[in-house]
C-alpha positions as a printed Julia matrix, in Angstrom:
156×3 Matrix{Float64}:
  14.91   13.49    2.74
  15.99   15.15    6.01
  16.5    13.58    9.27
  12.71   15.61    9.8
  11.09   13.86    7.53
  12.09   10.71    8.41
  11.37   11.34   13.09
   8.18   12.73   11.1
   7.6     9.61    9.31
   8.15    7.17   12.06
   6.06    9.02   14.32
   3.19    9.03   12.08
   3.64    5.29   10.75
   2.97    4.33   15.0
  -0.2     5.79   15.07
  -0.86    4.03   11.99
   0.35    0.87   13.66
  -1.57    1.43   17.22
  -4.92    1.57   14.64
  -3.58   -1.72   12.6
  -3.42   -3.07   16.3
  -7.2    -2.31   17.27
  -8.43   -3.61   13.83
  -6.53   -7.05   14.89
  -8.64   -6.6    17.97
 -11.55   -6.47   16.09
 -10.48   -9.51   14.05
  -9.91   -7.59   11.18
  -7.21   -7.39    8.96
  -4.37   -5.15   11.01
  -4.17   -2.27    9.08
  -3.85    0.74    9.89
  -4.26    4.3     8.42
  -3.61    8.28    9.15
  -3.92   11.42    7.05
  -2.07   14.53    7.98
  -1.89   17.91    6.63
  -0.27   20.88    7.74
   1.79   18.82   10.36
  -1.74   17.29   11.89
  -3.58   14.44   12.12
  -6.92   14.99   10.08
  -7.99   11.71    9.75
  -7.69    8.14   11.2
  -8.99    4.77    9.76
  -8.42    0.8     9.99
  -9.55   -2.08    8.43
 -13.36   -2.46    8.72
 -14.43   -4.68    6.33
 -15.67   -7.5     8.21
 -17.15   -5.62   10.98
 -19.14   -2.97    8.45
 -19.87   -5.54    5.72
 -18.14   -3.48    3.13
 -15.42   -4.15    0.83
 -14.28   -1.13    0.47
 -14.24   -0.3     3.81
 -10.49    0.02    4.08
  -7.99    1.55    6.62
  -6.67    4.16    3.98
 -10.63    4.77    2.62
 -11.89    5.37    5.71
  -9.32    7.85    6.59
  -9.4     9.6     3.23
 -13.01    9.48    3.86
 -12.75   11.24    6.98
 -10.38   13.46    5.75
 -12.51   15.09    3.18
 -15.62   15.63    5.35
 -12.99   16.91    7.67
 -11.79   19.97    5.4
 -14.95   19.88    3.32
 -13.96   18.29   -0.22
 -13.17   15.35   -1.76
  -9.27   16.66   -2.97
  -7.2    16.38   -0.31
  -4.31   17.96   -2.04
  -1.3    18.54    0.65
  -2.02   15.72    2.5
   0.11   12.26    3.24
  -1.33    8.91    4.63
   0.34    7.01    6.6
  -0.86    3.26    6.29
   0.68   -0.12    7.93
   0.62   -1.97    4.95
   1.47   -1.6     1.34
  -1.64   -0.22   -0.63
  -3.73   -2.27   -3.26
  -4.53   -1.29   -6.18
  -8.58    0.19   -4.66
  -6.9     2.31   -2.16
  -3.69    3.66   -4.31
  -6.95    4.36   -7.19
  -8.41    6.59   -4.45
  -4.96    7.88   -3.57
  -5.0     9.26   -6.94
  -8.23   10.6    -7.27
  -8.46   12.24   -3.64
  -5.25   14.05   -5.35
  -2.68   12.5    -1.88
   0.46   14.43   -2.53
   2.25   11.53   -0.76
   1.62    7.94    0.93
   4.42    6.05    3.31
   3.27    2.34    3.84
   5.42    0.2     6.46
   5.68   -3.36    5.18
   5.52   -4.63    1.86
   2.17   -6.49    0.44
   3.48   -9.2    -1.36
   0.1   -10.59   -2.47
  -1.51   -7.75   -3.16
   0.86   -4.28   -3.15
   0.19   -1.91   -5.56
   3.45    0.32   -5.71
   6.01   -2.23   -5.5
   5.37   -5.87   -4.78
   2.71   -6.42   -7.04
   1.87   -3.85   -9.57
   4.36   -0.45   -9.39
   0.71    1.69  -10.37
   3.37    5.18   -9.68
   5.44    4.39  -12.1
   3.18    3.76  -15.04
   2.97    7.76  -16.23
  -0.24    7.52  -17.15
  -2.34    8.75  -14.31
  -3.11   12.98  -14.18
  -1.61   12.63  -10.49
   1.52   11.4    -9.43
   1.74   10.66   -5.7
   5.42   10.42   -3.63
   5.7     7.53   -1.94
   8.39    5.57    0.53
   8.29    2.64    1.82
   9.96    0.54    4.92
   8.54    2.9     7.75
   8.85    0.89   10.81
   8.91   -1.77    8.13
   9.28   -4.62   10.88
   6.56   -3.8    13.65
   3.92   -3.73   10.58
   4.79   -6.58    8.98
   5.41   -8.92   12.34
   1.94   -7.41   13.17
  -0.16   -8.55   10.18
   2.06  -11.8     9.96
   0.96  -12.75   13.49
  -2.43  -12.14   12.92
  -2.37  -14.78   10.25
  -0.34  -17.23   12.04
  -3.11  -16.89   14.69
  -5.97  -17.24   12.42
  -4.06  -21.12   10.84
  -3.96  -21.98   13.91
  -0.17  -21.8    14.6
């Protein structure tokens, strides 16, 4: 990966964690989540469970969500999401399907991450769509984020 990529990746993964930061505004879950193709921001989404009563209503589905009305269709073939936080195993299922040629998460989701903490879904070879992934992007800010939101919420 070229010193492009990675300016590139870092200045993608802050939008992502400005978003995480109004979802912990919000009291939701910081996360955080972009979709870019062609070098552009299509889509934007954070956590919105809580607020839309909706378990699915993820940072990384409502960007991919907003990314295919966007452009039109549900593939969104050539496109990356940025997202704060580690995928689970919903949102890296929808990675697949929406055909995301490649994902960068910042911190790790220990409880929950579905492409390396928990489950590693990429490496499995069964899926008809392999997505690229990296993780570590801004890998601090993310997780200090999300950990202080919890903190907060116990009290401490």
């Amino acid at each position: 990966m070229n010193d492009n990529n990675l300016n590139t990746d870092e200045f993608y993964m802050a939008r992502a964690l400005v978003l995480a930061e109004q979802a912990a505004a919000e009291n939701e879950v910081p996360v955080g989540a972009v979709v870019v193709k062609d070098g552009a921001v299509l889509a934007e989404g954070y956590n919105r469970s809580i607020s839309d009563r909706d378990p699915t209503a993820h940072a990384e589905i409502i960007a991919m969500r907003q990314a295919a009305a966007a452009i039109g269709n549900y593939r969104l073939t050539d496109c990356d999401l940025y997202v704060s936080i580690e995928p689970c195993t919903m949102c890296v299922g929808a990675m697949i399907h929406a055909r995301i040629r490649r994902v960068v998460f910042g911190a790790k989701e220990p409880r929950a991450g579905a492409l390396t903490s928990q489950l590693q879904l990429m490496d499995s070879g069964h899926f008809n769509h392999a997505i690229e992934w990296r993780g570590g992007v801004l890998e601090q800010q993310c997780g200090d984020l999300i950990s202080q939101f919890f903190r907060n919420k116990r009290g401490r």
